[in-house]
NUKOL-648907 format. One record per residue (C-alpha): residue number from 1; residue in one letter; x, y, z. Coordinates in nm, 4 decimals. Example, Ala and Ser with C-alpha at 12.3 -4.5 7.8 and 13.67 -1.06 7.14 Angstrom:
! residues 2
1  A  1.2300  -0.4500  0.7800
2  S  1.3670  -0.1060  0.7140
END
This chain:
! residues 238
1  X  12.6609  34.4389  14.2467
2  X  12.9722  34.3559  14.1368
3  X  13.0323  34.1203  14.3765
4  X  12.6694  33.9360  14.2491
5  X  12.7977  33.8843  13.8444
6  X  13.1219  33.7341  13.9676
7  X  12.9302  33.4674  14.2290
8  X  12.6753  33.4128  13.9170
9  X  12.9704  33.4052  13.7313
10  X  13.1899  33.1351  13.9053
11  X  12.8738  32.9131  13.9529
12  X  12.8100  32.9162  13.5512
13  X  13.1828  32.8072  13.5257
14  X  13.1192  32.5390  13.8019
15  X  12.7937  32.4346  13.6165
16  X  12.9964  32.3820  13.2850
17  X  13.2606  32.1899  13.4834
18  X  12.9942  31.9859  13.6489
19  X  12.8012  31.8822  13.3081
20  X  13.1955  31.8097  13.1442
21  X  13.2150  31.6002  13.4037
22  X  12.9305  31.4203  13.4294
23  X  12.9388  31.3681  13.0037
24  X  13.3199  31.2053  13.0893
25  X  13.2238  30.9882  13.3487
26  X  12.8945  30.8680  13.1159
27  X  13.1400  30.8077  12.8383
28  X  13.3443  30.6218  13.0583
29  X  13.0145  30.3991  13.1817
30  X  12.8981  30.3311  12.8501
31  X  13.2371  30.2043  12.7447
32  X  13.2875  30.0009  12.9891
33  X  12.9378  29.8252  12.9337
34  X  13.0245  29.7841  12.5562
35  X  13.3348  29.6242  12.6643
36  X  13.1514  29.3591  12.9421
37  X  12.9054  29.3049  12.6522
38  X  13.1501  29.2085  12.3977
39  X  13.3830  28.9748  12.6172
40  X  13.0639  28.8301  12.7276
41  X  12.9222  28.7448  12.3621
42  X  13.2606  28.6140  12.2655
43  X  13.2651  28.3837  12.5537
44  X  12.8518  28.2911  12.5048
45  X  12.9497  28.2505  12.1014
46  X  13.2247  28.0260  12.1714
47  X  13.0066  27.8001  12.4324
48  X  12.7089  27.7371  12.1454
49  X  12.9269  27.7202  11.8198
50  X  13.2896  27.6063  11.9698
51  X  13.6186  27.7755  11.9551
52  X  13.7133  27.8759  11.5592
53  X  14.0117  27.6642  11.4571
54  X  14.1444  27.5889  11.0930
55  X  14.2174  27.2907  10.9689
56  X  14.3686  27.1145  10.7116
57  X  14.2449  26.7401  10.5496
58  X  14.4935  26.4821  10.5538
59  X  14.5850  26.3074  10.2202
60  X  14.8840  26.0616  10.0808
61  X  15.0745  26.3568  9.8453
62  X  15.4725  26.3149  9.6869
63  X  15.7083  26.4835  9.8614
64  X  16.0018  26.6192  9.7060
65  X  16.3449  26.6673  9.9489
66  X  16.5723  26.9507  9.8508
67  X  16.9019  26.9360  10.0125
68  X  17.0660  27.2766  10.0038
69  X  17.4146  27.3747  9.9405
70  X  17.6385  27.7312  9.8834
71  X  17.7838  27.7685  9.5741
72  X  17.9958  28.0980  9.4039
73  X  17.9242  28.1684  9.0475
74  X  18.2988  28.0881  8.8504
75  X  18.2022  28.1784  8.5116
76  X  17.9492  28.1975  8.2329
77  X  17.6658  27.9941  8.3990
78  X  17.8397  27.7952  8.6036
79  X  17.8779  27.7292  8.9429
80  X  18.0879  27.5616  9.2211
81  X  18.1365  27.4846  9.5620
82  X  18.2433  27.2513  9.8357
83  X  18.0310  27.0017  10.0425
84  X  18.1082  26.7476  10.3271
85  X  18.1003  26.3705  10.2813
86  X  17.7383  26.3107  10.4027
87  X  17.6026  26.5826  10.1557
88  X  17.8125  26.4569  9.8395
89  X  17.6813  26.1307  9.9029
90  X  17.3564  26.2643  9.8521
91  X  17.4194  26.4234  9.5258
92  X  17.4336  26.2618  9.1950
93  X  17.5255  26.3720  8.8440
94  X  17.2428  26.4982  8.6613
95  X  17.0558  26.5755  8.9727
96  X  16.8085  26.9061  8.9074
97  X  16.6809  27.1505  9.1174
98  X  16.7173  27.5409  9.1727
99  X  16.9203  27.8121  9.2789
100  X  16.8700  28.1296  9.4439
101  X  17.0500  28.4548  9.3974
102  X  17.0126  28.7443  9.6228
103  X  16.6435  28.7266  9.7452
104  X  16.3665  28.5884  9.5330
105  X  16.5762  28.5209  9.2129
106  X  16.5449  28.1937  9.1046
107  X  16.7042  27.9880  8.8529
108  X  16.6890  27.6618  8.6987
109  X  17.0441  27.4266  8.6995
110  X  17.1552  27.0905  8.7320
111  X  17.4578  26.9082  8.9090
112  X  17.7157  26.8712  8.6436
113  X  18.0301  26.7163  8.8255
114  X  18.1298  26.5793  9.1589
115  X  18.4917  26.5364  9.2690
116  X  18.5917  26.1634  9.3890
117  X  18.8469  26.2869  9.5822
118  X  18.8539  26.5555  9.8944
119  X  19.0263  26.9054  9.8208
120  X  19.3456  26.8722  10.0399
121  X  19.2818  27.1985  10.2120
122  X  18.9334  27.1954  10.3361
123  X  18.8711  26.7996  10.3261
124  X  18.5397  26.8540  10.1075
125  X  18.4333  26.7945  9.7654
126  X  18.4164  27.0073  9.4544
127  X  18.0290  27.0381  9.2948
128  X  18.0030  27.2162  8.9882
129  X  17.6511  27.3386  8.8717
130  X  17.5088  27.4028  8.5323
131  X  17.2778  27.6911  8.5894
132  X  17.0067  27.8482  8.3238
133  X  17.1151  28.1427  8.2935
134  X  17.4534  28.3617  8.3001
135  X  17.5132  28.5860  8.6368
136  X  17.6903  28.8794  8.5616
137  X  17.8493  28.9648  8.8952
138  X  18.1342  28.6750  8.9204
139  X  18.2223  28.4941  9.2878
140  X  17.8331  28.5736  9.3339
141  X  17.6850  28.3915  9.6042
142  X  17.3840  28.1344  9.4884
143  X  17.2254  27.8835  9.7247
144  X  17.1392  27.5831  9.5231
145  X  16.8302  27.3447  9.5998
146  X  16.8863  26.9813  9.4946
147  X  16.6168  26.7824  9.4546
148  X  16.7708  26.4323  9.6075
149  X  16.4530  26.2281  9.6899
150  X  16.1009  26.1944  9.7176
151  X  15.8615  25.9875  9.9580
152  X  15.5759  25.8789  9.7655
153  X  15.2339  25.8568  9.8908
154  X  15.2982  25.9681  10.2551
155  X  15.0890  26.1482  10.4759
156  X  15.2517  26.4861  10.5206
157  X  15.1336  26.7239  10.7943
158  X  15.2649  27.0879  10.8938
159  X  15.5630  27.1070  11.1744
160  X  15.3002  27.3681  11.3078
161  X  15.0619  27.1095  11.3878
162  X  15.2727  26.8855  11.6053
163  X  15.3353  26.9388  11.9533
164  X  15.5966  26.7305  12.1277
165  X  15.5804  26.6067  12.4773
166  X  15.8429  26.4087  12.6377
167  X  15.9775  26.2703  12.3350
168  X  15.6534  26.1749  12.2232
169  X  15.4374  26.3180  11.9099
170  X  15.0828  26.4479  11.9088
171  X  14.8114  26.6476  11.7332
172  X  14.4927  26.7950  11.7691
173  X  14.2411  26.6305  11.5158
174  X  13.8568  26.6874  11.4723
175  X  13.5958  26.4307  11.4864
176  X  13.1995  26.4725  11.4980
177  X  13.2411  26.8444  11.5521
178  X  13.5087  26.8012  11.9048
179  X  13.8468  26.8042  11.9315
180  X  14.0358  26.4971  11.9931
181  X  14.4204  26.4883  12.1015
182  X  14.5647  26.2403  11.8619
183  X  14.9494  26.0343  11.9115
184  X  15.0801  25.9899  11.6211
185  X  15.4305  25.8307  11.5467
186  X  15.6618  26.0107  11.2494
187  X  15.9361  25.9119  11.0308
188  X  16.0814  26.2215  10.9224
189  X  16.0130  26.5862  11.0429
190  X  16.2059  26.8621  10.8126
191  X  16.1434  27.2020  10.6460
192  X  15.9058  27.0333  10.4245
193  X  15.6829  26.8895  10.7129
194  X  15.6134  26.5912  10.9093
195  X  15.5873  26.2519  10.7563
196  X  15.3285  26.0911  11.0134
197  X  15.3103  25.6557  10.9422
198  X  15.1154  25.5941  11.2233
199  X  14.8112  25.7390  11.4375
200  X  14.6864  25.9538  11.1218
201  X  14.4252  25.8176  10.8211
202  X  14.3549  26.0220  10.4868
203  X  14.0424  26.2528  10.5250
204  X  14.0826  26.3257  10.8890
205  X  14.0763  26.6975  10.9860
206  X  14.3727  26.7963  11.1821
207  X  14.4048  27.1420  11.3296
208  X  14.6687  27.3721  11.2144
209  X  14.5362  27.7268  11.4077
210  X  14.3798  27.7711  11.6718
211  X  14.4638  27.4898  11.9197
212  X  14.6467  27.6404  12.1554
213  X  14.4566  27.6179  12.5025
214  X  14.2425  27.3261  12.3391
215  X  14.0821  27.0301  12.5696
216  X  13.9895  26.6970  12.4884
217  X  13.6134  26.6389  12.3380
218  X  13.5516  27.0820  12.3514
219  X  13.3728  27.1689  12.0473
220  X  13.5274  27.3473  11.7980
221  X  13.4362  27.5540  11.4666
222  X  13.6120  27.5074  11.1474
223  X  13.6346  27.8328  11.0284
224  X  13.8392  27.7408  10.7225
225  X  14.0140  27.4283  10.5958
226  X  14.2909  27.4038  10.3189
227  X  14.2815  27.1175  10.0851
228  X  13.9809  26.9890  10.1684
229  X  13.7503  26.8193  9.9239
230  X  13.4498  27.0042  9.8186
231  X  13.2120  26.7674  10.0103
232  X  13.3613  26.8695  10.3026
233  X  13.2462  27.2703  10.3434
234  X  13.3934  27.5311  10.5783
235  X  13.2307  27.4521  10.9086
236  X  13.1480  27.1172  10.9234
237  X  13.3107  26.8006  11.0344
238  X  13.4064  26.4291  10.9596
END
């Protein structure tokens, strides 16, 4: 008898172990279908609507050129500091732009002297700054942001979008809904972007996410596009 409950009793144990198993492995199949569907509607949605890219509309726009220098807080609310030739000859009296201090402080000043002659120990020259407002912590370090020039009308594009190949310049651009690989020659390429004076024309579309991986003439989806006019809404093309 006793030897009856404990077979009944092992083959209810294998019976619960048997339907564990059999939920696991069911969990495990239905997962794994999920997952074939999903890669397989990305792929399918990306074949009828194109691959989702962002892009950005190309217009003539001022830019402003900061050229930075490190200055130590002397006194009251001023400043001072040595540069090198090439940056002092940059710099001009009266010259305004803005410093920073610590972080994300940031305060107004303007350039209120510049030595003619080279400090005899370093070989630089002396810059004194007028800032805005008074520092309380003297020999404080402040990185100051002169505004020295500006380009007017140029056609200004993100470093991002540029990809350089053997010396040469390119970008992705959009045209009638495909992607088109664009030269493009520059003048200047710095932290405030690339000045393009050749290969570009204002309204295009260039890309600015998403090309990575891109071929010539594959249709693409704008998905979003900064600075565009409002004739020109998310999704379509020029």
């Amino acid at each position: 008898m006793k030897v009856m409950k404990s077979t009944i009793r092992l083959f209810v144990y294998l019976g619960v172990v048997g339907v564990f198993i059999c939920l696991v492995l069911w969990k495990q199949n239905v997962i794994r279908i999920k997952r074939a569907k999903k890669i397989v509607s990305s792929i399918d949605e990306c074949v009828q609507n194109g691959k989702p890219v962002k892009v950005e509309e190309v217009k003539l726009q001022d830019v402003k050129v900061y050229t930075k220098i490190t200055l130590f807080h002397t006194s009251n609310n001023t400043c001072e500091g040595f540069v090198p030739k090439a940056v002092k000859e940059k710099l001009k009296v009266g010259q305004i732009g803005y410093s920073v201090i610590g972080e994300n402080k940031k305060i107004e000043g303007r350039i209120i002297e510049i030595s003619d002659e080279a400090d005899l120990d370093n070989g630089m020259f002396l810059i004194k700054v007028k800032i805005a407002q008074e520092i309380s912590t003297t020999n404080a370090k402040v990185i100051a942001n002169v505004h020295t020039n500006t380009y007017k009308n140029v056609i200004n594009i993100v470093n991002e979008a540029v990809d350089i190949v053997e010396g040469k310049y390119y970008i992705w651009k959009v045209s009638n809904g495909l992607a088109k690989r664009q030269k493009i020659q520059i003048d200047k390429q710095n932290g405030y972007g690339t000045i393009v004076t050749k290969g570009l024309k204002v309204q295009d579309l260039i890309i600015v996410e998403g090309q990575s991986l891109l071929k010539e003439n594959e249709k693409v989806l704008i998905i979003s596009c900064n600075s565009c006019n409002q004739g020109s809404p998310k999704g379509t093309s020029k």
